[in-house]
VEXDREN-812215 format. One record per residue: x, y, z of N, C-alpha, C in turn; residue in three letters. Coordinates in pm, whole numbers, plus 50000, padded with zeros to 5 digits. Layout:
// residues N
XYZXYZXYZALA
...
// end
This chain:
// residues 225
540548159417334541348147517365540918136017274UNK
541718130117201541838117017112541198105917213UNK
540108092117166540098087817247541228074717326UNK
542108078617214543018068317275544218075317403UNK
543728085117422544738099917507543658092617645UNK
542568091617594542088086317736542468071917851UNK
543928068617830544698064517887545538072618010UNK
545878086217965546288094018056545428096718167UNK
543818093418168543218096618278543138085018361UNK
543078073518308543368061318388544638059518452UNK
545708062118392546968059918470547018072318587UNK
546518089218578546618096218667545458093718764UNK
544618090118762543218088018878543988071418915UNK
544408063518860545108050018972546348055419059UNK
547118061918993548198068419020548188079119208UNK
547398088119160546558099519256545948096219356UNK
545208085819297543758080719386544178069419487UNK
544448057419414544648046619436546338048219489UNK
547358052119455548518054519489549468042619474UNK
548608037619292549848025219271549568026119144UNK
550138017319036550398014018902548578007418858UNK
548438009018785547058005518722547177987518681UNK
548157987918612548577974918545549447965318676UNK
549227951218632550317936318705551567945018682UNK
552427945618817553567949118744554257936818722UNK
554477923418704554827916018659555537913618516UNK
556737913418459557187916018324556387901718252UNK
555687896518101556097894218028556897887917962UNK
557587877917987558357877318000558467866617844UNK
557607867817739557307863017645558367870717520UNK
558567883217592559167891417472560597894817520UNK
560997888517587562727883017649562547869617517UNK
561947861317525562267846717475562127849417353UNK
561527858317290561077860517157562437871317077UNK
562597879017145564227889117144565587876917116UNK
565287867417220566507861017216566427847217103UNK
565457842217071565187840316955565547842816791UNK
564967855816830565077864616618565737869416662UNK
566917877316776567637884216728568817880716866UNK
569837871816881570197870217002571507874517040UNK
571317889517020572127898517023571867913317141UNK
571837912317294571387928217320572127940617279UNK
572767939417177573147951117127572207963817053UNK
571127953716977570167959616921569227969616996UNK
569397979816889568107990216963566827991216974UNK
566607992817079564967987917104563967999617108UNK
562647999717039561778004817137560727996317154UNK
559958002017272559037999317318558158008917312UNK
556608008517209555548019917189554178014917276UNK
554048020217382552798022017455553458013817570UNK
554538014417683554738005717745553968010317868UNK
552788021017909552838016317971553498023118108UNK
553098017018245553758017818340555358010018329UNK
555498005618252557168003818196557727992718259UNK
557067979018277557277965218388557977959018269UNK
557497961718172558367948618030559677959218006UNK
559307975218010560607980117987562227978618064UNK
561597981318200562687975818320563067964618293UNK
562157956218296562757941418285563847939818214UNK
563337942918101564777944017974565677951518011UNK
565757960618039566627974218113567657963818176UNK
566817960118308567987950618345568427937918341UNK
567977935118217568787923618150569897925618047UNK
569997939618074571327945617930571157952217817UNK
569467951617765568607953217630569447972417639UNK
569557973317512569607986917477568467992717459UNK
567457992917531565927999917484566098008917497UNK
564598019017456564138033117507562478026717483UNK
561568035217566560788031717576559588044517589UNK
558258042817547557668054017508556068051317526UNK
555238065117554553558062717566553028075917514UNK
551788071817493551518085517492550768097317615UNK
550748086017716549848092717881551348098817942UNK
551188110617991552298117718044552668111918203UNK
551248107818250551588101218359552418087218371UNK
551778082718270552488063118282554298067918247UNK
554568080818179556038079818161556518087318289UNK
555938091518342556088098418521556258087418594UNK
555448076018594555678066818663556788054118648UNK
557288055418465558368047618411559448053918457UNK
559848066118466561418075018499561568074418660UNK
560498071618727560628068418867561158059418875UNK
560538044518854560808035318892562508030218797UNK
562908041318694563978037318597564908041218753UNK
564628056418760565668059418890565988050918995UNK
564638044719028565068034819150565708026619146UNK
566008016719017566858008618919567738008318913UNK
568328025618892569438032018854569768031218703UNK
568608029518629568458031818480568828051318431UNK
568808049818339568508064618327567448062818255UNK
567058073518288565228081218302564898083118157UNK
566298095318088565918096017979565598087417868UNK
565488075817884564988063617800563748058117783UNK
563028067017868561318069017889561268080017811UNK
560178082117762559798093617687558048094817625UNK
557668104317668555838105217591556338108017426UNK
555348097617361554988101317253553658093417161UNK
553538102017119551918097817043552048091816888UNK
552648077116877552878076416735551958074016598UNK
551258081516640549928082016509550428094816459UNK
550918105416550551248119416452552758114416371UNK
553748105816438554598097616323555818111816333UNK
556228116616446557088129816422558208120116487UNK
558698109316503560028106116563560448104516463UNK
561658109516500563138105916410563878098716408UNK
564248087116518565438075816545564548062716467UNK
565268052716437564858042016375565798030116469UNK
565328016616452565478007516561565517994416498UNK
565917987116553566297971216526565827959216589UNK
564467967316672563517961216706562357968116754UNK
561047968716730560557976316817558807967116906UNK
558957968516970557747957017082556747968617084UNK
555117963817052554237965917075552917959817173UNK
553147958917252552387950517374551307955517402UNK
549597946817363548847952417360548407967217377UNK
548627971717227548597984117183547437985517045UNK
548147980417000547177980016816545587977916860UNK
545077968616991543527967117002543387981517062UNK
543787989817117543198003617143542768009717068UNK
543748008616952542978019516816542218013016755UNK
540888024516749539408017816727538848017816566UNK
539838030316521539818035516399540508029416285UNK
539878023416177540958020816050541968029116068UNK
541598040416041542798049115974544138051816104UNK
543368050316223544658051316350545548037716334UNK
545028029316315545428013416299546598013416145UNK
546258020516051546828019415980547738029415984UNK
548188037516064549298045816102550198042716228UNK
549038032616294550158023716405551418018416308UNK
550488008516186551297999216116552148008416040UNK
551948017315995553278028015949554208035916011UNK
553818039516088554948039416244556178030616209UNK
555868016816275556378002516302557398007916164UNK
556528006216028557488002015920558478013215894UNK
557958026715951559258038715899560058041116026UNK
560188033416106561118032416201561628018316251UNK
561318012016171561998000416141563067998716076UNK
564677991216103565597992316016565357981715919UNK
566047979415826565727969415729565517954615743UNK
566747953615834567007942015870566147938015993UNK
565397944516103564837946216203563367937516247UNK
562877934416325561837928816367560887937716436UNK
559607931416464558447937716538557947925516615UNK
557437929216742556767918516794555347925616881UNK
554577925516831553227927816850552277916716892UNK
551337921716967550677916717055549327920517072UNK
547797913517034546717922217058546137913217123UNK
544877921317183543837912317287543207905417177UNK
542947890217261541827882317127542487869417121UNK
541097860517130541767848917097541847839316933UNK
541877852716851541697846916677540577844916625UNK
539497843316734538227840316677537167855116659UNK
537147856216809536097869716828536877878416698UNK
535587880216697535727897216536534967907316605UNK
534987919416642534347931716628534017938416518UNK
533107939116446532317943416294532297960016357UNK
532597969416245532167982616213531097985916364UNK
529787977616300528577980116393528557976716553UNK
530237970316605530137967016714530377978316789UNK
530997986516712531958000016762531198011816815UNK
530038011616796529118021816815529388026816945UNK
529448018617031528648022717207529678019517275UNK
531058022617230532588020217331532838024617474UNK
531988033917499532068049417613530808046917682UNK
531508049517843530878049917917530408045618027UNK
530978030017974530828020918099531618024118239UNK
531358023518304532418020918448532628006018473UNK
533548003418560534307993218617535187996218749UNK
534867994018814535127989418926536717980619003UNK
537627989719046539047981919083539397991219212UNK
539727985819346539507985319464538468001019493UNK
537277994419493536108003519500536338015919471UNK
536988018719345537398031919284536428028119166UNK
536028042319093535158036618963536588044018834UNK
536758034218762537128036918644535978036218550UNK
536448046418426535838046818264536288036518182UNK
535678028018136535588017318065536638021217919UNK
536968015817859537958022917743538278015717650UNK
538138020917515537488012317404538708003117356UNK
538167994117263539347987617242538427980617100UNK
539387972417006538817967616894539767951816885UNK
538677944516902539327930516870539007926216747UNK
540307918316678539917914416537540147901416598UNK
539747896216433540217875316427541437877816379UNK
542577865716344543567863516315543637863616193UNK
542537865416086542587866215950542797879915932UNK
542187889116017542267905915969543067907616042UNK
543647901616177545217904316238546077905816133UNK
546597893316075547377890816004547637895115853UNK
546177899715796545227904815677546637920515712UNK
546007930515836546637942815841547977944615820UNK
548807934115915550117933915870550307928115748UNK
549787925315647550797919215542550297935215444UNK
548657936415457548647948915359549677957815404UNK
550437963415498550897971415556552517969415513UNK
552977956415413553997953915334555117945715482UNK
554327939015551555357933315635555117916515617UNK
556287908515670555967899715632555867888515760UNK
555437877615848555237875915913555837863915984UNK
556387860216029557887851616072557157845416209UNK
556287849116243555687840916379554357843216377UNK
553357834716440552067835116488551307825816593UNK
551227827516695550667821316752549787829416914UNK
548747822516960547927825817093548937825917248UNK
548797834717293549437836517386548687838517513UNK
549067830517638547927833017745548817839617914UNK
549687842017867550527848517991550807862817976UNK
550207867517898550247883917878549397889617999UNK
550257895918056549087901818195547967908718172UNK
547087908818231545647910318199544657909618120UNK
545237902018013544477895117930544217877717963UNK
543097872617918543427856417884543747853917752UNK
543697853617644544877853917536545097867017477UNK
546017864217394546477877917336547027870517206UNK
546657876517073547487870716970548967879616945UNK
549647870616903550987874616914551777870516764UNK
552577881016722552957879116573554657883916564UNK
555577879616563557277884216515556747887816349UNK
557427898016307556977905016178558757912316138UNK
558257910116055559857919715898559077926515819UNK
560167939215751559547939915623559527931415512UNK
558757932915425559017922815294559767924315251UNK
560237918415165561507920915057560937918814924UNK
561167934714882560727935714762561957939014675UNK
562937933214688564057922514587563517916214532UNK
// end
């Protein structure tokens, strides 16, 4: 198991155990204002990569958004096609997938990443997040990404050592602690531009659920016209 697959054991032991959603289900509601903004059209096709117990996906769902929405824990999309049914969404707009192996085929006209990119701990996973984004991106299309961090904290190489292991504690259940990599806003912003995108928004965000900030970036490709 990848350690970023070790999401699927957190969402099935809250799920099983606990007999609710791991995450606020509260939507987000940062990436409604940001949609209607750069692109104020719900015609556009959406995805959503790592949503997740699927609270920002619904939301949009029923506000009209043409999304589909996607993870790579088999459980959190067990728990997105439920709650789509209860909605009266259709289900099939949830879907598992792992986009570091990069095997989807549809391309999109927007796609939302909501604290996702700080999970991958690895250069090289990080830099296949950001290629994802760009080969399923349409030309004309946006990204709106989101990582834990408030621009300052940096995690160095040498911080990475000792990610595993910890427990934590949420209604006297023990969860596994689960790694994550915070950058500053110079190597935030540093990744997306090496990555040939170009960057149309930036700023700290403090209403992202379960974080206290989160940096937040609207992104294009460049135009190399």
């Amino acid at each position: 198991m990848k350690y970023y697959e070790l999401y699927e054991k957190r969402y099935k032991q809250s799920h099983q155990v606990l007999g609710k959603a791991w995450s606020d289900e509260t939507p987000d509601i940062i990436f409604e204002v940001l949609i209607e903004k750069y692109t104020p059209c719900n015609n556009h096709k959406i995805l959503e990569i790592g949503c997740g117990e699927g609270c920002n996906a619904i939301h949009l769902l029923s506000k009209g958004y043409n999304l589909f929405a996607s993870d790579v824990s088999p459980s959190a999309i067990k728990w997105c096609k439920s709650k789509a049914e209860s909605n009266y969404f259709d289900e099939n707009r949830f879907f598992t997938l792992d986009i570091l192996n990069n095997n989807h085929h549809d391309s999109y006209d927007i796609v939302i990443a909501n604290s996702v990119i700080h999970m991958f701990v690895l250069q090289e996973d990080r830099d296949r997040f950001y290629n994802f984004i760009f080969n399923h991106l349409n030309p004309k299309g946006i990204a709106i990404i989101s990582s834990m961090g408030d621009g300052v904290k940096h995690m160095s190489d040498d911080d990475l050592h000792d990610l595993f292991g910890d427990i934590i504690l949420k209604d006297n259940q023990e969860f596994e602690r689960l790694p994550c990599r915070i950058v500053n806003k110079e190597n935030f912003l540093g990744e997306i531009t090496k990555h040939n995108f170009a960057v149309l928004d930036y700023f700290i965000e403090n209403s992202i659920s379960g974080f206290n900030s989160s940096m937040l970036a609207v992104i294009e490709k460049q135009n190399t016209n």
